[in-house]
N, C-alpha and C positions, 0 to 999 in steps of 0.2 A: 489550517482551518480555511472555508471558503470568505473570500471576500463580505461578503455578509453579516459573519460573526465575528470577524477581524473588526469591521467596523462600528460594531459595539463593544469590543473586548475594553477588557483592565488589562493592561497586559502587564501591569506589575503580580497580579493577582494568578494572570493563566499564569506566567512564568514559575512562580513560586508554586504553585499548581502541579507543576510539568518535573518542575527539579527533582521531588522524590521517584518518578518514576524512568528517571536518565541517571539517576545519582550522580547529578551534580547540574550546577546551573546552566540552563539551556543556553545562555549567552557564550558559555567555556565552549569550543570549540572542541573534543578532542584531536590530538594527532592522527590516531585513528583514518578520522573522517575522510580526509584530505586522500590519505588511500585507498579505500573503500571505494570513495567516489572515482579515482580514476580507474582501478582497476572495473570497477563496471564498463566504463568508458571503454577502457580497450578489448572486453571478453565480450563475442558473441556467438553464442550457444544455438542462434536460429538454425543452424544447419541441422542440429540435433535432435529440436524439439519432436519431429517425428517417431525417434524413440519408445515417446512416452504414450504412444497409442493406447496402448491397455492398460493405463492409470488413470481411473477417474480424475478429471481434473476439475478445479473450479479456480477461475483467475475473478478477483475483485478489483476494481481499480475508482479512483472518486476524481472527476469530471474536473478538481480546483487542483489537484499533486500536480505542482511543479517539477516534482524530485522523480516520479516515476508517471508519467503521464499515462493518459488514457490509449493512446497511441502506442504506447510501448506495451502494455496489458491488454489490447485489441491483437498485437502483433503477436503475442506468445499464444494466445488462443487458439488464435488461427493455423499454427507452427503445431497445435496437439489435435490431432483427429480426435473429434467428438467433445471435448473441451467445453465449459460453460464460462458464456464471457456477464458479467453483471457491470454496471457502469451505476455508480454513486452520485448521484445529480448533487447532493446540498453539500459537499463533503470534498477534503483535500487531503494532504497525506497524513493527518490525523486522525484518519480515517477510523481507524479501531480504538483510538479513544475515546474519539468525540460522537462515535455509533456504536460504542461496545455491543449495545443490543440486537442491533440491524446487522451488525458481521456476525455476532455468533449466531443466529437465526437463520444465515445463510450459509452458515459452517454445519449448522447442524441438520438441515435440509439435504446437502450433502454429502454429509457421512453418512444421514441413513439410507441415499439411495445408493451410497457407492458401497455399503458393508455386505 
């Protein structure tokens, strides 16, 4: 979440909030993670992304994500010809839960002009 709504949160309330849709408590760590996160770190696809010329794309990214910055979703944009880049000013990598309405709005703006 952006600094803003962090600063008012419950965050015993978001937590327990968040649990059901991680299935299980956001404080648990999985093993998982640890992996995921590096093998991001060491794969990068930028040479690629020109591939995907003739796939409508649409990259979203929120202005406060620590975890995939705006930087790195400016980057992949750029990496796809023709590509639509949106930047999420109030919002951080909770981006689609804490804007369910404002990402599907702009998923669905999307699909209809890429179907």
């Amino acid at each position: 979440m952006p600094p803003s709504d962090l600063a008012m949160a419950d965050w015993d309330a978001l937590a327990d909030g968040l649990t059901p849709l991680f299935g299980h408590d956001v404080g648990d760590l999985p093993p998982i993670v640890t992996a995921q996160l590096k093998a991001m770190r060491a794969c990068n696809l930028r040479p690629r992304l020109a591939e995907l010329a003739n796939v409508p794309t649409l990259v979203v990214s929120a202005r406060h994500d620590c975890l995939a910055p705006p930087r790195a979703g400016l980057a992949i944009a750029e990496g796809i010809p023709g590509a639509k880049y949106v930047e999420v000013h109030d919002a951080a990598h909770g981006l689609p839960i804490q804007l369910a309405g404002r990402v599907n709005g702009l998923l669905a703006e999307h699909f209809s002009k890429a179907g």
